[in-house]
VOPAGU-2260 file (C-alpha; in pm, 1 decimal, decimal comma):
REM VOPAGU-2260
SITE   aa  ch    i         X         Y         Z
SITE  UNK   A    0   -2652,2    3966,9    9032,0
SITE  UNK   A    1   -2406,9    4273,1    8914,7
SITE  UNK   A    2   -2221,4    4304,3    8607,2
SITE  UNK   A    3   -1911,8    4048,4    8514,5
SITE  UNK   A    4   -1624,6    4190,5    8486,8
SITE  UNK   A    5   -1633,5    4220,5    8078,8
SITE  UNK   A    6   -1918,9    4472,3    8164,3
SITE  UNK   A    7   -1859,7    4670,2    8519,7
SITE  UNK   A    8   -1953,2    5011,1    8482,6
SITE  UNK   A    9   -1690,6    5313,9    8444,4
SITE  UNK   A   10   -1453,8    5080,0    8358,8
SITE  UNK   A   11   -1132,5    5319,3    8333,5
SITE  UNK   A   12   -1273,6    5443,8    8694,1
SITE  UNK   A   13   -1296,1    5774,7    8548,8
SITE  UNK   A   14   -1646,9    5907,9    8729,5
SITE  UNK   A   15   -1569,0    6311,3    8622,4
SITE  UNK   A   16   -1456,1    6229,3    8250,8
SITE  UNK   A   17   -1161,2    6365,1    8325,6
SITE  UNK   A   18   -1049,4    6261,4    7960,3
SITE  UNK   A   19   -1276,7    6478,1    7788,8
SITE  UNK   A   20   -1051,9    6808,0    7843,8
SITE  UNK   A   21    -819,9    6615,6    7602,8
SITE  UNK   A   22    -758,8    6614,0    7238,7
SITE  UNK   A   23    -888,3    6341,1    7015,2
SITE  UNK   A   24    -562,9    6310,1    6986,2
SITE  UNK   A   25    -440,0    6305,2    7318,7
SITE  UNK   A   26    -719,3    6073,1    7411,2
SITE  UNK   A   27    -622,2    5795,6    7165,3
SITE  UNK   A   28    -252,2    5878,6    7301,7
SITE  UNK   A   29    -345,0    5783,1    7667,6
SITE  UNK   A   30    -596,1    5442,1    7535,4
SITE  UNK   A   31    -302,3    5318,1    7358,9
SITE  UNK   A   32     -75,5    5420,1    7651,9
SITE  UNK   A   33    -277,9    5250,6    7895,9
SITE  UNK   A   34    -326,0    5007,6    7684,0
SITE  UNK   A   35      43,9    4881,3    7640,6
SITE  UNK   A   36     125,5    4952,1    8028,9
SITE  UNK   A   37    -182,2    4725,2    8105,9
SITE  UNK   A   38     -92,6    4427,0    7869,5
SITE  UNK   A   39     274,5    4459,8    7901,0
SITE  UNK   A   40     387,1    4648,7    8242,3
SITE  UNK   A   41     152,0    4501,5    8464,1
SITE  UNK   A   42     171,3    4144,0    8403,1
SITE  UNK   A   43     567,3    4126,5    8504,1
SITE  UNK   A   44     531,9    4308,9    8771,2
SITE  UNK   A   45     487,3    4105,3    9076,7
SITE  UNK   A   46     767,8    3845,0    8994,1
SITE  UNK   A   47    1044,6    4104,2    8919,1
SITE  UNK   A   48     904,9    4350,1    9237,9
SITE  UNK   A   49     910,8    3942,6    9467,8
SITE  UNK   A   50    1310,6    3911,1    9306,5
SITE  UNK   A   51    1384,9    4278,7    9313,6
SITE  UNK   A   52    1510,3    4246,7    8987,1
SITE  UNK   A   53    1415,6    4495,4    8670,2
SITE  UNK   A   54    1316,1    4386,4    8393,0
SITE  UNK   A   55    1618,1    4521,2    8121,8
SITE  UNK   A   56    1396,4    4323,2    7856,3
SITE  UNK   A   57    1107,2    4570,6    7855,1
SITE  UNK   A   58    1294,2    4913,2    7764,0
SITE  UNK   A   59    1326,4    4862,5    7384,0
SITE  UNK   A   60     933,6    4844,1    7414,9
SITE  UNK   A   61     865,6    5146,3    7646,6
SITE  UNK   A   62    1093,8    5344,2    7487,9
SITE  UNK   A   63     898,8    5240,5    7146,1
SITE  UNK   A   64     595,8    5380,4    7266,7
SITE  UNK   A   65     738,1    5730,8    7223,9
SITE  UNK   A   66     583,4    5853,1    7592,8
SITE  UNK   A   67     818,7    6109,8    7644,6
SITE  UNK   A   68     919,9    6459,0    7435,6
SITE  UNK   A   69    1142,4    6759,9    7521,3
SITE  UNK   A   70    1121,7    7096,1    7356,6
SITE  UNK   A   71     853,6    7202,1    7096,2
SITE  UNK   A   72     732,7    6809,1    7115,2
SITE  UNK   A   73     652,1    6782,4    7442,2
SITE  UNK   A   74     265,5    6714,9    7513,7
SITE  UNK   A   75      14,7    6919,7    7759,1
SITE  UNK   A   76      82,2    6905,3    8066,8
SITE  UNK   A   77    -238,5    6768,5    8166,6
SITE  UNK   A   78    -146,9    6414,1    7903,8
SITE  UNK   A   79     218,2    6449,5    8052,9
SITE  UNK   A   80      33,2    6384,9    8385,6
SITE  UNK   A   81    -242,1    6129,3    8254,3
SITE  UNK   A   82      22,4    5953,0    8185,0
SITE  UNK   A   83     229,4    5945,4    8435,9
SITE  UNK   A   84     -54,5    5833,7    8644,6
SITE  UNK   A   85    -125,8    5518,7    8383,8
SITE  UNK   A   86     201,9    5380,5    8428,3
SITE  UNK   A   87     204,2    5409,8    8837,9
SITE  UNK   A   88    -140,5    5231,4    8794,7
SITE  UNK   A   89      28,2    4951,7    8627,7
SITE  UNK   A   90     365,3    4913,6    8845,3
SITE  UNK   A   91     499,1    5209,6    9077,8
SITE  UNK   A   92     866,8    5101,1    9046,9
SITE  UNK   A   93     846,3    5124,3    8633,5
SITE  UNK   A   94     739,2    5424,9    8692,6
SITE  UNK   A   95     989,5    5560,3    8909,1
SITE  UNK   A   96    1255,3    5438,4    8696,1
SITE  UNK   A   97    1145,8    5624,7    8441,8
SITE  UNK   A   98    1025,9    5935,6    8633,3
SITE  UNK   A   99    1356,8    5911,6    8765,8
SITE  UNK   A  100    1543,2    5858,2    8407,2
SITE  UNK   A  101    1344,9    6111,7    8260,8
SITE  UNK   A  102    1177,3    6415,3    8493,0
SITE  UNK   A  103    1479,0    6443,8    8684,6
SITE  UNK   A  104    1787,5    6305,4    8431,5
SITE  UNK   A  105    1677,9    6375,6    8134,6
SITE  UNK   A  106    1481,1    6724,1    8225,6
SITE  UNK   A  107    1782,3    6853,0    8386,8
SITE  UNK   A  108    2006,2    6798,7    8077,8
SITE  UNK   A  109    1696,1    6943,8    7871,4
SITE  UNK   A  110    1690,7    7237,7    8090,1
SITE  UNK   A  111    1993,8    7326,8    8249,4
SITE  UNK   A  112    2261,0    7152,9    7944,0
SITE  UNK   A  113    2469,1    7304,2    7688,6
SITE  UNK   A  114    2362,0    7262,5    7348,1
SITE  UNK   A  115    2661,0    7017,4    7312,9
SITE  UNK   A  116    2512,2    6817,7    7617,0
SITE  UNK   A  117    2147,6    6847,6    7478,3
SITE  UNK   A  118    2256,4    6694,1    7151,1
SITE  UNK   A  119    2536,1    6418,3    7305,4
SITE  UNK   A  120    2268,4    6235,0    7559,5
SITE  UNK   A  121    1934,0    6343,6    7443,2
SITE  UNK   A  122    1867,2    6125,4    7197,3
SITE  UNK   A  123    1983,0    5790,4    7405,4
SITE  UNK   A  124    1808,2    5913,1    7700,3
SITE  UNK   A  125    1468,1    5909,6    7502,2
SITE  UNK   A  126    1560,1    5562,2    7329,1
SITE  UNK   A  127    1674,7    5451,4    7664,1
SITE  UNK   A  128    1932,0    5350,8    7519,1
SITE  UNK   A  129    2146,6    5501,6    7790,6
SITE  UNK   A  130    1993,8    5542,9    8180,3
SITE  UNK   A  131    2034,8    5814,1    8397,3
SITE  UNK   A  132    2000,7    5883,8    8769,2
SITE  UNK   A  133    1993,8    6213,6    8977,4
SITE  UNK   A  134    2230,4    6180,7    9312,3
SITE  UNK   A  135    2094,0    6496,8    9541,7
SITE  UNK   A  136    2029,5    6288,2    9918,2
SITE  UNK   A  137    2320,1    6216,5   10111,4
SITE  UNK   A  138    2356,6    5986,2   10406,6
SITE  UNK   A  139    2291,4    6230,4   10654,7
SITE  UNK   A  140    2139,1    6494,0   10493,6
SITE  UNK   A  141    1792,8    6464,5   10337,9
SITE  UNK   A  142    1564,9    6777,1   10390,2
SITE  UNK   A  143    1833,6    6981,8   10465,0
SITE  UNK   A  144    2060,3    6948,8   10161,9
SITE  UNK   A  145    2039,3    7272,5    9999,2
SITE  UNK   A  146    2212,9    7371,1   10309,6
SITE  UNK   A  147    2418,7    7096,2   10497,3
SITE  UNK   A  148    2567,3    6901,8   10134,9
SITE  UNK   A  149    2896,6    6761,8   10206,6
SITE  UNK   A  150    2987,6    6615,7    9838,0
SITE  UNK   A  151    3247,7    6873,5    9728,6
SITE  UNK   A  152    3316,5    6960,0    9364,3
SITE  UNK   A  153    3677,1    7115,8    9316,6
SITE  UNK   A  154    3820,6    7286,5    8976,4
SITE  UNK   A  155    4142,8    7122,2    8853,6
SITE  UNK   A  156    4256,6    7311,4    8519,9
SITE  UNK   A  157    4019,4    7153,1    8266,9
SITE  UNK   A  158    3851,5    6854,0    8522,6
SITE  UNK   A  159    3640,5    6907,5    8809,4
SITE  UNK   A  160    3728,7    6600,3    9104,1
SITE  UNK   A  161    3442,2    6506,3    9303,6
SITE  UNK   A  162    3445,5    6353,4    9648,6
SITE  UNK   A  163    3197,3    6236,6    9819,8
SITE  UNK   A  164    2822,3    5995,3    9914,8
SITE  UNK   A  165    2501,5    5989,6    9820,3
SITE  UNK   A  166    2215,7    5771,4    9894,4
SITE  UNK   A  167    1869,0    5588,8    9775,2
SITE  UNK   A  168    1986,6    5707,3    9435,0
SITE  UNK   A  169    1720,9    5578,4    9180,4
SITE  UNK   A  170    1861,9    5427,2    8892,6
SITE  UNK   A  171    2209,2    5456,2    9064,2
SITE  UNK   A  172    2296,7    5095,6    9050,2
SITE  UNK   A  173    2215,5    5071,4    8658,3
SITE  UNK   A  174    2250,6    5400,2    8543,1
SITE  UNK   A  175    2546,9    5516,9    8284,7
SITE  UNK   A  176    2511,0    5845,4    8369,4
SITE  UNK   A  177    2435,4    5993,3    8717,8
SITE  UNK   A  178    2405,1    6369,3    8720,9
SITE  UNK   A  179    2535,9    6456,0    9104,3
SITE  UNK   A  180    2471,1    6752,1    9275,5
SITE  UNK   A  181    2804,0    6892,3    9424,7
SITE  UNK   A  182    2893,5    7198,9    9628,7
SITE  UNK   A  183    3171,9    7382,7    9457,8
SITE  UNK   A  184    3455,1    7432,7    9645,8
SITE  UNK   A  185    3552,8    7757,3    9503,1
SITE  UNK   A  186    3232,7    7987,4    9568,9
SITE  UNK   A  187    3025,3    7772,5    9788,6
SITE  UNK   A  188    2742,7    7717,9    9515,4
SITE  UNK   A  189    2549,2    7379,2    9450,6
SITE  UNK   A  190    2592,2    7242,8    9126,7
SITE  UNK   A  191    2476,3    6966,5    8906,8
SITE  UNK   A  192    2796,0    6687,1    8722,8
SITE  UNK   A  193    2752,2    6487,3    8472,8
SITE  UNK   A  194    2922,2    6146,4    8589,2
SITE  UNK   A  195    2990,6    5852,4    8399,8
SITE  UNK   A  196    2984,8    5536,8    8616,2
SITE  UNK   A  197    3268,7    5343,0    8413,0
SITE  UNK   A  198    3445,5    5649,0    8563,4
SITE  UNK   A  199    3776,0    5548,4    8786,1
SITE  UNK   A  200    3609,4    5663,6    9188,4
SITE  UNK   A  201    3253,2    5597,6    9117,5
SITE  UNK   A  202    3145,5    5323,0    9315,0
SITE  UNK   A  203    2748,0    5221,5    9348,3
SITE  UNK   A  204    2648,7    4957,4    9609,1
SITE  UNK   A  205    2281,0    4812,2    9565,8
SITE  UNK   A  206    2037,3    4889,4    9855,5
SITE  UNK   A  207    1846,5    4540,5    9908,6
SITE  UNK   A  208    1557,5    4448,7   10177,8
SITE  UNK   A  209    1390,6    4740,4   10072,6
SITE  UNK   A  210     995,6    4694,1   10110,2
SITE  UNK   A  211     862,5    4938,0    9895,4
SITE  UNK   A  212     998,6    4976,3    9478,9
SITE  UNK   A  213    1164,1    4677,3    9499,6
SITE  UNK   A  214    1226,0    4705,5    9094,2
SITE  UNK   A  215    1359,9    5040,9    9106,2
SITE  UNK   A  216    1773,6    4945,9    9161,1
SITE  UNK   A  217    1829,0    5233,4    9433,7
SITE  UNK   A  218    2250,5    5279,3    9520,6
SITE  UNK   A  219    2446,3    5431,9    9759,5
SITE  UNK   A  220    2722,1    5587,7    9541,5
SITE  UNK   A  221    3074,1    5664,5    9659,4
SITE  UNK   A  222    3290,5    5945,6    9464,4
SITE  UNK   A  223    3646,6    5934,2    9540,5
SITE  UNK   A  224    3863,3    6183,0    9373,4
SITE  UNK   A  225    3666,4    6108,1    9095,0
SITE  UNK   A  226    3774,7    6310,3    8764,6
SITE  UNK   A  227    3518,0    6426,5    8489,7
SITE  UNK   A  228    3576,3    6717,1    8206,6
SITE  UNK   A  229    3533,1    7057,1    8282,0
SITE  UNK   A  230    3244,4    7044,3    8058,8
SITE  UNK   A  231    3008,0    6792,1    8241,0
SITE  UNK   A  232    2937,5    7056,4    8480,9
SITE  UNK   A  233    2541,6    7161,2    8353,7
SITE  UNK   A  234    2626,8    7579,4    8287,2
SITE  UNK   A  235    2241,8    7650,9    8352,4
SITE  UNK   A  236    2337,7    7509,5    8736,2
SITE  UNK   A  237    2465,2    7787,6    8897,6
SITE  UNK   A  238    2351,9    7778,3    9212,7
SITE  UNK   A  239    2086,4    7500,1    9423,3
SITE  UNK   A  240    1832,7    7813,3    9317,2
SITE  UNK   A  241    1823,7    7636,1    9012,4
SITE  UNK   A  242    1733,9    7294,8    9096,6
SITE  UNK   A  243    1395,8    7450,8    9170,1
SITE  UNK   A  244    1221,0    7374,6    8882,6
SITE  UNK   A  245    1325,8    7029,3    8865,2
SITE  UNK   A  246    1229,8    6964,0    9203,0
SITE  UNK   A  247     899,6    7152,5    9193,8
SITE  UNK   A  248     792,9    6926,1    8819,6
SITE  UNK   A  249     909,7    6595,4    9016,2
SITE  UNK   A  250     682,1    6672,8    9304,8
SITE  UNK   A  251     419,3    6721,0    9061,9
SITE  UNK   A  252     507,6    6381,6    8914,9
SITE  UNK   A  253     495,0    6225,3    9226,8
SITE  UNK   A  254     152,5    6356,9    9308,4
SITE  UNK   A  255      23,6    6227,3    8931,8
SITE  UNK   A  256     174,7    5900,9    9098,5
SITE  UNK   A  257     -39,9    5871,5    9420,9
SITE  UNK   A  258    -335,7    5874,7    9195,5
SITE  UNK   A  259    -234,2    5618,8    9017,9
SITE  UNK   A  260    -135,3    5411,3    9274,8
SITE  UNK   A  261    -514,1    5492,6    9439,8
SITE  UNK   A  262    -640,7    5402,5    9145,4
SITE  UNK   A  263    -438,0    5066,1    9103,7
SITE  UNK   A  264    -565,9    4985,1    9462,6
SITE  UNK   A  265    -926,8    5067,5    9292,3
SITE  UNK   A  266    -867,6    4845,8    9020,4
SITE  UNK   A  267    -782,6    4565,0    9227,8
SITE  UNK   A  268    -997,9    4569,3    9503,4
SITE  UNK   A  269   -1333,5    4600,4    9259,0
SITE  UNK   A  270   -1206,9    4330,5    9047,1
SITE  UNK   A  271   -1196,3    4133,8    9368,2
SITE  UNK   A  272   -1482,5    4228,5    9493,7
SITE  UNK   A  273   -1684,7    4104,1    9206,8
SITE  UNK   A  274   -1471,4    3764,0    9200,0
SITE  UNK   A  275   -1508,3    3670,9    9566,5
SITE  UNK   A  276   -1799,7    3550,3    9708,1
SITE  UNK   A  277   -1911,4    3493,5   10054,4
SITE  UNK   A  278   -2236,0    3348,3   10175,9
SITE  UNK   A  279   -2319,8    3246,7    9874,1
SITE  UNK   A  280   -2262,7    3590,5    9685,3
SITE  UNK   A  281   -1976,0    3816,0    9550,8
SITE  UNK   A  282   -1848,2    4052,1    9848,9
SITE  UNK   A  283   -1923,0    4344,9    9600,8
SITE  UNK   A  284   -2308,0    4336,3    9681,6
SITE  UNK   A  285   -2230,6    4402,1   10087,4
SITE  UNK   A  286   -2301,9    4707,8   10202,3
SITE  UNK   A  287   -1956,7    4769,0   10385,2
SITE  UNK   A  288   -1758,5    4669,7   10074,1
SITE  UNK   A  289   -1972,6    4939,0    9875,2
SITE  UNK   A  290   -1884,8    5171,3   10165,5
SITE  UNK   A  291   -1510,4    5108,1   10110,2
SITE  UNK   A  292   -1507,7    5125,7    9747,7
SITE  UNK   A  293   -1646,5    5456,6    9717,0
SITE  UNK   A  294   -1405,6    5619,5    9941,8
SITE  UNK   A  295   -1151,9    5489,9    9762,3
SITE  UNK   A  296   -1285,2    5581,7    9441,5
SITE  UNK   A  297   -1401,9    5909,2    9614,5
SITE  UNK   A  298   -1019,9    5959,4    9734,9
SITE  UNK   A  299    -867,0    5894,8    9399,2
SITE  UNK   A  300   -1102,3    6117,6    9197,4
SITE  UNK   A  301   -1043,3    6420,8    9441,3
SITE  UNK   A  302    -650,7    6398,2    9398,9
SITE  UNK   A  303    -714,2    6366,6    9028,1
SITE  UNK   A  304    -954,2    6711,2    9031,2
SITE  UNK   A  305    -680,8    6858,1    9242,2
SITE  UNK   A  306    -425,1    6733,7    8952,0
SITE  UNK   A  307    -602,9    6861,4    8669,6
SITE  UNK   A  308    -557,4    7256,0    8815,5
SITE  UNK   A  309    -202,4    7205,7    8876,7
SITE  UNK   A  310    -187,3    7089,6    8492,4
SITE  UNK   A  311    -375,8    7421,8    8406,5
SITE  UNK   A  312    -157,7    7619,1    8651,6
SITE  UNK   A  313     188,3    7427,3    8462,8
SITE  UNK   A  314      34,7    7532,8    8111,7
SITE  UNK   A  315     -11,8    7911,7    8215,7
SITE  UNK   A  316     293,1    7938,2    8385,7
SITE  UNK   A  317     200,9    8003,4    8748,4
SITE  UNK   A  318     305,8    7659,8    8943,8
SITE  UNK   A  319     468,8    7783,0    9211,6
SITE  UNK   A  320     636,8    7540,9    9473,9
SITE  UNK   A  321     346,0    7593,5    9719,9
SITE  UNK   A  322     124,9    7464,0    9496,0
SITE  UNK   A  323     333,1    7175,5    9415,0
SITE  UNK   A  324     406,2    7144,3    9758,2
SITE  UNK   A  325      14,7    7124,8    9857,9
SITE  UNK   A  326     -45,0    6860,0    9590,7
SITE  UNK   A  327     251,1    6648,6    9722,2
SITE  UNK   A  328      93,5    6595,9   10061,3
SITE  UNK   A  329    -254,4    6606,1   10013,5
SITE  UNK   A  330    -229,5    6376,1    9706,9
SITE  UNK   A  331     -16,8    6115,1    9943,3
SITE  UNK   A  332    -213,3    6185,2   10246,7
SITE  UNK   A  333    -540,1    6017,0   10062,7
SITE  UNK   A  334    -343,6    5765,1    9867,2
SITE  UNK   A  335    -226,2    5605,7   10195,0
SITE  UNK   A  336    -586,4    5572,3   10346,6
SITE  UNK   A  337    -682,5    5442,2    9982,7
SITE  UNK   A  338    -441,5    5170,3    9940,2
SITE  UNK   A  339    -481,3    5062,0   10371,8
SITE  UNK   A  340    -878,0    4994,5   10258,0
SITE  UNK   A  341    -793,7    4834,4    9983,1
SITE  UNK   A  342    -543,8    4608,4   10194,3
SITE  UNK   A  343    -813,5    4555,2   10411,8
SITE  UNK   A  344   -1097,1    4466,6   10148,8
SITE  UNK   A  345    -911,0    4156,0   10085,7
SITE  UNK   A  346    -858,7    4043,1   10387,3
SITE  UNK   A  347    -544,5    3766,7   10455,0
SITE  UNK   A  348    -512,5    3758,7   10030,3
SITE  UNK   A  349    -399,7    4118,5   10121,1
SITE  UNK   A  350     -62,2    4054,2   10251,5
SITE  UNK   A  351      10,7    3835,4    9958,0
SITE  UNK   A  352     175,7    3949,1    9642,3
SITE  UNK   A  353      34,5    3716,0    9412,5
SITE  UNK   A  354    -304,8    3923,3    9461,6
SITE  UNK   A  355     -92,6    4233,4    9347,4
SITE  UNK   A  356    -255,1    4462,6    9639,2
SITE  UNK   A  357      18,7    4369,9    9927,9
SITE  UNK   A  358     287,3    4519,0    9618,4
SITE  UNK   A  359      69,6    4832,4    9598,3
SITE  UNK   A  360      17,0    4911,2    9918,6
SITE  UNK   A  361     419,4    4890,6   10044,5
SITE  UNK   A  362     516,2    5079,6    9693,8
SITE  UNK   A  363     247,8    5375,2    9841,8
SITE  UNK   A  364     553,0    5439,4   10125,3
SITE  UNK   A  365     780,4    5536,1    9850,8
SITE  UNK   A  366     540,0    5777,2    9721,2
SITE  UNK   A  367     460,0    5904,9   10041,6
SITE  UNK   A  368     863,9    5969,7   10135,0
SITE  UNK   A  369    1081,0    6054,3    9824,0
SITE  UNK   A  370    1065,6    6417,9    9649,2
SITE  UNK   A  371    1001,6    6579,9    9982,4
SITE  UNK   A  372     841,7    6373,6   10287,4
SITE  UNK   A  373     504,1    6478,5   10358,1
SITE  UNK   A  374     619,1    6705,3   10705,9
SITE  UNK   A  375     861,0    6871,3   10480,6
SITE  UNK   A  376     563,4    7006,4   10233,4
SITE  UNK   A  377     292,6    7043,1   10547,0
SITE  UNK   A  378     567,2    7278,6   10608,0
SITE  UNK   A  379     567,4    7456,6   10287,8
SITE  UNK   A  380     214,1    7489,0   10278,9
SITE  UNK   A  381     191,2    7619,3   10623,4
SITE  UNK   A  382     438,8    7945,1   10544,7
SITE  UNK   A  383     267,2    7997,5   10222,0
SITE  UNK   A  384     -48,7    8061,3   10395,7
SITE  UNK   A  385      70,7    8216,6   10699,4
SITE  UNK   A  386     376,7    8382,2   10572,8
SITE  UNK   A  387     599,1    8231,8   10867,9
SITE  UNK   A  388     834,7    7998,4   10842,9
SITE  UNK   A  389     798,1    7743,7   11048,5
SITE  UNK   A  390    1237,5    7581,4   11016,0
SITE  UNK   A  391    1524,6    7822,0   10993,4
C-alpha cells in the first residue's frame, strides 16, 4: 500500500524546491497565501463557476490578505508570480478577476495615472473596495487592435465623449470603473479613459453560456456619446506604444496561470488516484496512471523552471515582449496536454464538476485564448528568432 493522503510525498508538488530562492519571509508569505486560497477560494468554487455567479462575499477577505502592493511595496517578482500561480491553482476565474482588477486596472492607473488619479482610486482598488476592468477587444477586432480600433475618443472643451463597443471585458459587468482604450480623434493615437459605469452612455450586457471562467462576469460594453472629464484620460497614455508594458506583465501573469492550472489538474488527479480503487487497489499503483502523473507533474514543473527566469529577467529589467511572448505559448501549450490527462485519468467522473477536474480543464481554454491567442505569440516568437515578420 502507498501513503494516505495525510502523508503523500511532495505534498505542495514542488519536485525542484522552487521555494527555496525565496525569503523566509516570502516563503511564510506564499504558506499563508496558499493557505487561505486553499481553505477559502477553493471550496466555493464549483457551485458559483455551475451558477456563473461570483462570489461578492469573499472580497473583504482577499483583499484582507494584503496580496497585492504598488510602488516601493511591491514584492519580487518571482512571489508576485508564486502567487499568482496559488490562486489559479485554487479557482482560475478568482484569479482572473483579480488579475484583471489588478495587473491590468489597477497597474495601468499605477503606471500610466496622474498623481491625482494614483491617490483618488488606489487605495479602493487595493481594498477592493471599488472594481475595475480594462476594455481593449472589440467585436471585430481582436489581434489587430493596435491597428483596426474603431472606439473613438473626441475632445469637447474640458470632456472627452466616447463612442463606441468592446467585448469579453473582464470585470465589465461589475466593475465601477472600466479604463477603455480609445483612438483619439484628433491625432489618431490610442489612449487609455477612465470610465465610470453609473456614467449616462455606458451600457454593459453580461456574456452567459460561456464554458470556460464562468465566475469571471465578462460584458460587452456599449459607449454612446458617453461624457467623462478631461482629466480621466491616463497622461502617461500617449500612444498604444504605451500599453506595452501592461500587456507584456499580463502575459506574464497569464503564463504564472497555466502553471497553476497544471498544477490544480495535478492536485486533483493524484488525490484521485490514491482514493479510487480498481481491482481491488487504488488506481495510483498502475503503471499507466504513474505514466500519466509524471507527465503532468513533468509538464507543470518545466513551465514553472521556465517561470522562474522570466521572474529573474522582470527583476533585472530585461523582459522583453519576446520573452513574454515565448512563455505565453509554451506555458499554455503544456497546460492543455496537462489538464486533457488529467480529464482522462478520471475517466466519466471527468466530465463532472462535482470532481472539480471537468471546471479545470474548460477554464484551461481561457488561459490558452485571452492576453494574446497562442498563433498570435508563435508569431512573435518566430520574428524574434528569425528577424521576419511573419503579418504586416
Amino acid at each position: 500500500m502507498g501513503p494516505g493522503l495525510g502523508e503523500v510525498p511532495y505534498v505542495d508538488a514542488d519536485l525542484i524546491f522552487v521555494t527555496d530562492l525565496l525569503t523566509p519571509g516570502e516563503r511564510a508569505r506564499l504558506a499563508a497565501a496558499r493557505s487561505f486560497y486553499q481553505a477559502e477560494v477553493r471550496p466555493l468554487a464549483v457551485d458559483y463557476w455551475n451558477r456563473a455567479a461570483f462570489p461578492f462575499e469573499l472580497l473583504p477577505r482577499l483583499a484582507a490578505q494584503n496580496l497585492a502592493a504598488t510602488g516601493a511595496a511591491a514584492t519580487s517578482h518571482l512571489l508576485t508570480g508564486l502567487l499568482q500561480m496559488e490562486l489559479t491553482r485554487a479557482d482560475t476565474s478568482i484569479s482572473t478577476f483579480y488579475g484583471v482588477h489588478h495587473e491590468l486596472f489597477a497597474a495601468a492607473i499605477d503606471e500610466l495615472g496622474s498623481p491625482e488619479q494614483r491617490e483618488r482610486l488606489l487605495p479602493g482598488l487595493l481594498a477592493l473596495d471599488k472594481i475595475g476592468a480594462f476594455a481593449l477587444t472589440e467585436p471585430e477586432h481582436g489581434s489587430d487592435i493596435s491597428r483596426m480600433m474603431e472606439t473613438t475618443a473626441t475632445r469637447s472643451g474640458d470632456e472627452w465623449v466616447l463612442n463606441g463597443t468592446k467585448r469579453w471585458i473582464g470585470n465589465g459587468a461589475m466593475a465601477d470603473y472600466v479604463l477603455v482604450w480609445a483612438r483619439d480623434t484628433a491625432d489618431g493615437q490610442i489612449k487609455g479613459f477612465i470610465v465610470e459605469t453609473e456614467r449616462p452612455g455606458f451600457t454593459a450586457t453580461p456574456i452567459e453560456n460561456k464554458i470556460a471562467v464562468r465566475i469571471v462576469q465578462n460584458a460587452d460594453i456599449t459607449l454612446t456619446e458617453v461624457r467623462i472629464p478631461y482629466t480621466n484620460w491616463l497622461p502617461g497614455s500617449r500612444s498604444f506604444q504605451d500599453t506595452n508594458v501592461l500587456l507584456r506583465n499580463s502575459r506574464i501573469w497569464v503564463s504564472w496561470q497555466a502553471v497553476g492550472q497544471q498544477l490544480a489538474a495535478f492536485d486533483v488527479a493524484r488525490a484521485y488516484a490514491l482514493e479510487r480503487r480498481q481491482f481491488g487497489m487504488p488506481i495510483a499503483s498502475f503503471q499507466l496512471v504513474q505514466e500519466q502523473l509524471s507527465r503532468m507533474i513533468g509538464n507543470a514543473t518545466l513551465s514553472l523552471s521556465l517561470m522562474v527566469q522570466m521572474a529573474r529577467l522582470q527583476e533585472s529589467g530585461r523582459l522583453t515582449m519576446d520573452q513574454a511572448a515565448l512563455a505565453k505559448a509554451t506555458c499554455t501549450t503544456r497546460m492543455r496536454e496537462t489538464v486533457a490527462l488529467g480529464r482522462g485519468l478520471l475517466g466519466g467522473n471527468g466530465i463532472s464538476t462535482r470532481y472539480e477536474m471537468a471546471k479545470i480543464f474548460a477554464d484551461a481554454e481561457a488561459i490558452y485564448s485571452y492576453e494574446g491567442s497562442y498563433e498570435i505569440n508563435a508569431l512573435l516568437v518566430g520574428r524574434a528568432v528569425t528577424g521576419i515578420s511573419a503579418f504586416s
